[in-house]
N, C-alpha and C positions, 0 to 999 in steps of 0.2 A: 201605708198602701196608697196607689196611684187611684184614683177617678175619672173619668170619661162621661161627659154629657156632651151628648152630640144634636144641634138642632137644625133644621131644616127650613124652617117657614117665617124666618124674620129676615128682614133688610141690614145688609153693613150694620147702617147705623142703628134702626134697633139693639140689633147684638150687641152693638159696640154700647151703648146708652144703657143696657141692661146688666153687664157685665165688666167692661172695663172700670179698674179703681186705679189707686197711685199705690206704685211697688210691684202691681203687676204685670206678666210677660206680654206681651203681643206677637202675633205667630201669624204672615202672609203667606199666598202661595196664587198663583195665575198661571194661565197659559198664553203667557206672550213670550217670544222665541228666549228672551234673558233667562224668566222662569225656567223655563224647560229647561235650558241649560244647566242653570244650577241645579236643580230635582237631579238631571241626568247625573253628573258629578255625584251627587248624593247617595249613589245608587249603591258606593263603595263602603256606606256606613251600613247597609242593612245583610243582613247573612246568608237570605236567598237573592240578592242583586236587586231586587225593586228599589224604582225613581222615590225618591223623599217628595213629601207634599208640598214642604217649604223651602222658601226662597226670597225671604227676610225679618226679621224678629225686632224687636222694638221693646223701650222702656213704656208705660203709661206713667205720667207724671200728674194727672189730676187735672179739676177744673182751677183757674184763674181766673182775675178781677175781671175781665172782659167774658166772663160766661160761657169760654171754651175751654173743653177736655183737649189737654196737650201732650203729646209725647216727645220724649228722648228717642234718639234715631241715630246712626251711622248711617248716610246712605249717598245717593248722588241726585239731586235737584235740578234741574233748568225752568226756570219758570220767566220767561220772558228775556232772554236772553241772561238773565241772570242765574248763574253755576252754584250750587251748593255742595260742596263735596267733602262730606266730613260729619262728623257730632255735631247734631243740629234739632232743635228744636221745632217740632211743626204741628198746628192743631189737627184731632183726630180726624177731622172731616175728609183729610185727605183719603181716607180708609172706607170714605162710605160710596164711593164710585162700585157697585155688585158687577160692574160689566169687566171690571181691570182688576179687582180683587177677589176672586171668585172664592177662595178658602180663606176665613179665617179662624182663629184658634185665641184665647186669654189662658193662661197662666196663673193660678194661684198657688203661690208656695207658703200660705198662712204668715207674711210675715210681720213681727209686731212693729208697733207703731213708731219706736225709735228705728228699727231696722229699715223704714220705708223710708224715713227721715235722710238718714244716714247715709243709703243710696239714693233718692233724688239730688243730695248734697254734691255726691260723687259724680253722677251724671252732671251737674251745671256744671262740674271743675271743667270735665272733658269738654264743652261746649265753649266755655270759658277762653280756655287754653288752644281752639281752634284747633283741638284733636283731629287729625286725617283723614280719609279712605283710600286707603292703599291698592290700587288694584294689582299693583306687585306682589300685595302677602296674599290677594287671594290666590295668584297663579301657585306661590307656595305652599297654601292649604290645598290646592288640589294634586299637587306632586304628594302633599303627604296621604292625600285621601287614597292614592294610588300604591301608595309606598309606606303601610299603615304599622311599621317600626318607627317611622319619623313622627308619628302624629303624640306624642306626650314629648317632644322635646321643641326647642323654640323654632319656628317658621324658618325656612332657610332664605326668604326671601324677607323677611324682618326689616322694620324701615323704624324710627323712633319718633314719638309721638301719634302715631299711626292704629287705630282701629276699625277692622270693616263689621257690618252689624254684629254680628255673632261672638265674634272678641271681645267688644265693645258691651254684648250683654253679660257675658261671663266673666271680663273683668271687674266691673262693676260688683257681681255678686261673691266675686271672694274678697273684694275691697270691706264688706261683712260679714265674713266669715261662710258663706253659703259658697259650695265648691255644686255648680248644673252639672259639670262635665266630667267627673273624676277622671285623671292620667290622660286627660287632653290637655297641651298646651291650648290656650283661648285664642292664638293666633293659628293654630288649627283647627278649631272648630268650624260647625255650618250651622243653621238653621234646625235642621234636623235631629240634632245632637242636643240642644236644647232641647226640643220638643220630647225626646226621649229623656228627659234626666230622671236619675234615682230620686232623687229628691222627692219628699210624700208634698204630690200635689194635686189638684183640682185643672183639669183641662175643661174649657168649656169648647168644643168646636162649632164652626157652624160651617155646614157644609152645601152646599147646590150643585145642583146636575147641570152638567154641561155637555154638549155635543160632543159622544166619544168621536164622531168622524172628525170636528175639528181639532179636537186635540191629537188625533194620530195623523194629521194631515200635518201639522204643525211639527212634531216628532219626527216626521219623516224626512221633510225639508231642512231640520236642524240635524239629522244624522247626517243627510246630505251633505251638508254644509263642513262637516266636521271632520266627514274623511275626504273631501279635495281637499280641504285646508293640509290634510298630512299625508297627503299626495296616494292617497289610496282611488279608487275606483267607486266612484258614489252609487254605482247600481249595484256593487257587492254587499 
């Protein structure tokens, strides 16, 4: 049976110092217009149509000789004109900004000590090997999230060597035998599809209030956005 502890009154990094281990899930979500967009997207895994909370998931990989908790990630980086785009490795700190990460969420799936092993192992290969991020296979997970007969067979937009976060953390966990996603291809998964897995686990959330006006201000501007883009009428 699944678990739900939900907290309210600690910082990122608290949360993150209090709860993240190695082996375990990491689960983001914000309201900056990307955000939104994938929540929005999301909206097609849930039964009554509600937005997903999440909109990127991550490995924790543990502390190192230099005294920082680091993670395994798929994702996209710029940090001084330098591009990261792909499995990559980056200390937790990045996660403790509360103004740019406003949700987050750990992941325990109890798993034993070899199995943590085994997957961090798996994770450096993908880093190793200068694994991808495909913003091609997301366009395909979300034809599939639309078109949810395609979603258990391989991404139609399929690239090789190529995983964006959520792929990247479900491959990983069948690389040990642990399936998050049943009858999802991992190049069609999201964020949100983790966060829901069958799998008997431990969610820790932590959650903060945020300005509903700013986030429906923001919703409204990305709707806008989304139907000029396909030539609809943005006041409809």
């Amino acid at each position: 049976m699944n678990e739900t502890v939900t907290l309210s009154n600690l910082s990122n990094e608290e949360f993150l110092a209090k709860y993240a281990r190695p082996g375990r899930v990491g689960l983001s979500g914000g309201i900056t217009l990307i955000d939104r967009a994938i929540q929005m997207a999301e909206r097609h895994v849930d039964e009554k149509g509600s937005w997903g909370k999440w909109s990127h998931v991550f490995l924790f990989q543990g502390q190192r000789a230099d005294g920082h908790h680091w993670v395994i990630e798929s994702d996209l980086q710029v940090i001084r004109k330098h591009v990261s785009l792909g499995v990559q490795e980056n200390r937790i700190s990045k996660y403790h900004d509360d103004s740019y990460y406003t949700w987050l969420a750990v992941l325990d799936f109890g798993l034993e000590e070899e199995q943590v092993s085994a997957l961090l192992r798996e994770g450096l290969d993908l880093v190793a090997g200068r694994t991808r991020y495909s913003l091609r296979e997301l366009a395909g997970a979300l034809f599939a999230l639309r078109h949810p007969q395609f979603r258990g067979r391989g991404n139609v937009l399929s690239r090789d060597k190529s995983l964006y976060c959520s792929a990247m953390v479900q491959y990983l966990f069948r690389k040990i035998g642990v399936d998050l996603a049943p009858n999802l291809h991992e190049k069609n998964s999201t964020p949100e599809d983790i966060s829901r897995s069958p799998v008997p686990h431990v969610t820790y959330v932590l959650e903060r209030k945020v300005e509903p006006g700013r986030i429906a201000k923001m919703a409204g501007n990305l709707r806008r956005r989304i139907r000029a883009r396909i030539g609809k009428d943005p006041r409809g």
